[in-house]
C-alpha positions in Angstrom: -1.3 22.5 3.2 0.7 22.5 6.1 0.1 19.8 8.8 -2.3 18.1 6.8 -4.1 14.4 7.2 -4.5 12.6 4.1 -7.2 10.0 3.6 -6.5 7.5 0.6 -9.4 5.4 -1.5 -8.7 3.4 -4.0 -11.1 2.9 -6.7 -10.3 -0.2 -8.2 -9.0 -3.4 -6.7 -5.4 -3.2 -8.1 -5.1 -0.4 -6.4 -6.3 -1.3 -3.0 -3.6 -4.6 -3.1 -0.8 -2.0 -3.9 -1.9 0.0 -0.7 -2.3 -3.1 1.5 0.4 -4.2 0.1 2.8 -1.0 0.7 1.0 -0.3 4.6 2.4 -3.7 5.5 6.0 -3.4 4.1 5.9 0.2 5.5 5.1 -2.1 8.7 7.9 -4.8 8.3 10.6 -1.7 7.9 9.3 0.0 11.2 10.0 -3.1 13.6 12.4 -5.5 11.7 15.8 -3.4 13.3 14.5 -3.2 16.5 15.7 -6.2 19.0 13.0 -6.3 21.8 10.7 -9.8 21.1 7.6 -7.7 20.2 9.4 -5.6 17.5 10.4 -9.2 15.9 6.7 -10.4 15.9 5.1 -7.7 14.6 7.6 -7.9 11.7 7.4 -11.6 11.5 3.6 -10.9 11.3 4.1 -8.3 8.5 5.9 -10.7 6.4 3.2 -13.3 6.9 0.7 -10.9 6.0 2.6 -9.9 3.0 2.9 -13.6 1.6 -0.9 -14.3 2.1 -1.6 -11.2 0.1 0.2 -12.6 -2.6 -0.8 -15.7 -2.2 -3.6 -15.0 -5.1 -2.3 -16.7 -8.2 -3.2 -13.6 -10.7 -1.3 -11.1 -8.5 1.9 -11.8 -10.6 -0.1 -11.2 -13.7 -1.6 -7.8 -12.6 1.5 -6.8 -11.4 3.1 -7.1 -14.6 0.4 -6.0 -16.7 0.0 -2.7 -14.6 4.1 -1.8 -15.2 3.6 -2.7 -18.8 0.9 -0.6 -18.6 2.7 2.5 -17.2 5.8 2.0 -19.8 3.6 2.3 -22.7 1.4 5.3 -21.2 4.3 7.5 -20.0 6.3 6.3 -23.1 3.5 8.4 -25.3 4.6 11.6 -23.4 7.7 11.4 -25.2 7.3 13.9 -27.7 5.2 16.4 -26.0 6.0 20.4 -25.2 7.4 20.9 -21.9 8.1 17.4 -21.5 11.2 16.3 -19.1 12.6 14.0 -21.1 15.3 13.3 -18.9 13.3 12.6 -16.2 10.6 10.7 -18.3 13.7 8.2 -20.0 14.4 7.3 -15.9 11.0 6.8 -15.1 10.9 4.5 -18.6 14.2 2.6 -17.2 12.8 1.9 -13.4 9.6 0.5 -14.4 11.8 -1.9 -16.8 13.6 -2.9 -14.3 10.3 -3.8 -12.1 8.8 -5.2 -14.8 12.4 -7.3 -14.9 12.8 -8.0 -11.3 9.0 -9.2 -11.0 9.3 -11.3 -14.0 12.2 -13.0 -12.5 10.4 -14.6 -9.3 10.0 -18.4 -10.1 7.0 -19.6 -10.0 3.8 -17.5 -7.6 5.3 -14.4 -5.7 6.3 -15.3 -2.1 6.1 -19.1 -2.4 9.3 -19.7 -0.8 8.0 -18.0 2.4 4.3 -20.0 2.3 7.0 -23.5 1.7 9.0 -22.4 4.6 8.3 -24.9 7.5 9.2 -22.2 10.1 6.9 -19.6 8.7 4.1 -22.0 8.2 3.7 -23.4 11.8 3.6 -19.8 13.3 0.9 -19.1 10.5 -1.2 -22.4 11.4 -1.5 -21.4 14.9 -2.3 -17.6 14.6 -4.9 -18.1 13.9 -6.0 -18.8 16.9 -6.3 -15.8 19.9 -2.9 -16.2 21.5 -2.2 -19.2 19.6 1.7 -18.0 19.1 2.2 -18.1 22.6 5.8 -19.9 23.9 3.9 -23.5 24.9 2.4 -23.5 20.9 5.4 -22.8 18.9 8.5 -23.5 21.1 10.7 -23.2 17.9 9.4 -19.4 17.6 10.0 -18.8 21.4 13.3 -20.4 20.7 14.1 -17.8 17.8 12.9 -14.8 19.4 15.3 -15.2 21.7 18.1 -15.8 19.5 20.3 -11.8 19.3 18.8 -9.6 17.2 21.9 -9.6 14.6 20.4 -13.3 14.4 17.1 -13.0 13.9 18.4 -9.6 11.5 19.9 -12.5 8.8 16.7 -14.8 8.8 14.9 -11.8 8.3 16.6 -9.8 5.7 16.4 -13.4 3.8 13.1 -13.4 3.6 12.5 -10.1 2.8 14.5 -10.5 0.0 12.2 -13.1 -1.4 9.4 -10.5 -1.8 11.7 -7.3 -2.9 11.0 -7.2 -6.7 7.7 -6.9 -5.3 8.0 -4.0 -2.9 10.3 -2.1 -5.4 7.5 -2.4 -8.3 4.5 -1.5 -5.2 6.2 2.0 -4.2 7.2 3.0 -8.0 3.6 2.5 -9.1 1.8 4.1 -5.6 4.7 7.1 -6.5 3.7 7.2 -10.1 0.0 7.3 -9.1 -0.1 9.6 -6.4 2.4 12.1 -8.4 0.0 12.1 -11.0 -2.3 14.8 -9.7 -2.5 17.8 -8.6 -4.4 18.9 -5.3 -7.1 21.1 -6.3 -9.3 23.2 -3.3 -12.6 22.2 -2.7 -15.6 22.5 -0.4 -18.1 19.8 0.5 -21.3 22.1 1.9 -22.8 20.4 4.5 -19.5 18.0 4.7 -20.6 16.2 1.9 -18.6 15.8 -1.8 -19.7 14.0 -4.3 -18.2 14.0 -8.1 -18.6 11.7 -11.2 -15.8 10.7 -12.9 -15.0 10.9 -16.8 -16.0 7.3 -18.3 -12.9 7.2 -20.8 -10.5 7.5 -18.7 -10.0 5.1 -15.5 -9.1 7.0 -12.1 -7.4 5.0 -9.9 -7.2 6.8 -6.6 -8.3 9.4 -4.4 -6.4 11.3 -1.8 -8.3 13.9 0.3 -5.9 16.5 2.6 -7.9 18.3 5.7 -5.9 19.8 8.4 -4.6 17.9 11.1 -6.0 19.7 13.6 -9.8 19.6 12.1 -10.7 17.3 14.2 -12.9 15.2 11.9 -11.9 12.5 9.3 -12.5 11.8 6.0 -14.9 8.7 4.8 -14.7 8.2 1.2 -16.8 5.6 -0.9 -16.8 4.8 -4.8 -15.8 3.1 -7.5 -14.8 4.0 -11.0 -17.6 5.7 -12.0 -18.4 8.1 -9.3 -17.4 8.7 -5.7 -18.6 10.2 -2.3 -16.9 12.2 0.1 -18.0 12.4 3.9 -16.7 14.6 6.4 -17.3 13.1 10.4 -17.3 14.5 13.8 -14.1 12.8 16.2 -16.2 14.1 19.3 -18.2 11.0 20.0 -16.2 8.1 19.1 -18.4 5.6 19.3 -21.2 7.1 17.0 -19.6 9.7 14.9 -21.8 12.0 12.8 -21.1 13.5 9.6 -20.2 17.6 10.1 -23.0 20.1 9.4 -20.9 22.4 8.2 -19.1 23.5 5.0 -15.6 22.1 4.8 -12.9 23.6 3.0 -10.2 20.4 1.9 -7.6 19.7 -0.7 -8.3 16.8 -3.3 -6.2 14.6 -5.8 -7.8 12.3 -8.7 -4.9 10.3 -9.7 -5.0 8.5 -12.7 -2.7 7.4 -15.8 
């Protein structure tokens, strides 16, 4: 579908760290090479947000367990008709090599950015409105200013501390999302709503509707069964679902 909005839901809670996770990497890459002063917050930000996210002590854990996972299912496909095994023996190497890379942090992912005394004062006082301003964190006012070569090494060093990370994030999202097939539906009325088979967990949805539709897509569900509803952009302050059928594309990943 050409010029097409997709709306992502994730139906389990792994799932929705991986996508928090990938939005705010997506969001470090966007503004770390850029050298005007709000380009360097918003990626110092990023990284901050990324840290606290994997703050959680079982993240490591469910990280590891989900790319052991993924081995082991694709790994079946082996042997079956039409199979590329080529293809499937690369796939089998990369998420090793996650697996590898994750397995390899020292102690809880991130820690060395959450022990870093610079990091740590600008996270103590954002959390106030305006509480990074120059007065607050001089130190931070002093670095922003530094050249953006500068600021470029202090930055790639810390997103090296979180890499194995991102590389494992994006090769499970890709795996997940490429696991499905868009299929056309309708929701009559703009409203969708499918049960899910119970022995076999889905993990994601992705719903496609032209660009120019001018509605969105509000999905809700778990692993059981999930919702689809389809609301008017023209009041943005009280949007309404669409009383209309609406034609849309829709992926149920799962491995």
């Amino acid at each position: 579908m050409a010029d097409t909005t997709i709306f992502e839901h994730p139906l389990n809670e792994k799932c929705r760290t991986w996508l928090r996770l990938s939005h705010l990497f997506e969001q470090f890459d966007f503004h770390m090479p850029h050298a005007n002063e709000w380009h360097a917050r918003a990626a110092v930000t990023a990284l901050l947000d990324i840290a606290n996210v994997l703050s959680r002590a079982d993240i490591k854990s469910e990280l590891l367990k989900e790319l052991d996972r993924y081995r082991h299912s694709l790994a079946r496909m082996a042997n079956s008709p039409g199979v590329d095994t080529e293809r499937l023996n690369e796939i089998l190497q990369e998420l090793g090599d996650s697996c590898q890379g994750v397995r390899d942090v020292n102690g809880q992912l991130a820690q060395a950015l959450r022990n870093n005394d610079f990091l740590s004062s600008i996270v103590q006082r954002s959390s106030i409105p305006g509480g990074a301003f120059d007065f607050d964190l001089p130190q931070y006012h002093h670095w922003l200013r530094m050249p953006q070569q500068t600021r470029a090494v202090h930055l790639v060093e810390w997103r090296r501390e979180v890499t194995p990370v991102r590389e494992a994030v994006n090769l499970l999202l890709t795996l997940i999302r490429d696991s499905a097939v868009p299929t056309p539906e309708q929701a009559p009325g703009g409203f969708y709503q499918k049960s899910l088979p119970g022995n076999v967990a889905a993990q994601l949805v992705r719903v496609g509707i032209p660009s120019t539709a001018g509605m969105y897509a509000e999905v809700s569900g778990g692993k059981h069964r999930f919702s689809i509803r389809f609301m008017d952009c023209d009041d943005w302050q009280h949007p309404m679902q669409v009383d209309e059928d609406i034609d849309f594309s829709l992926s149920i990943c799962m491995i």
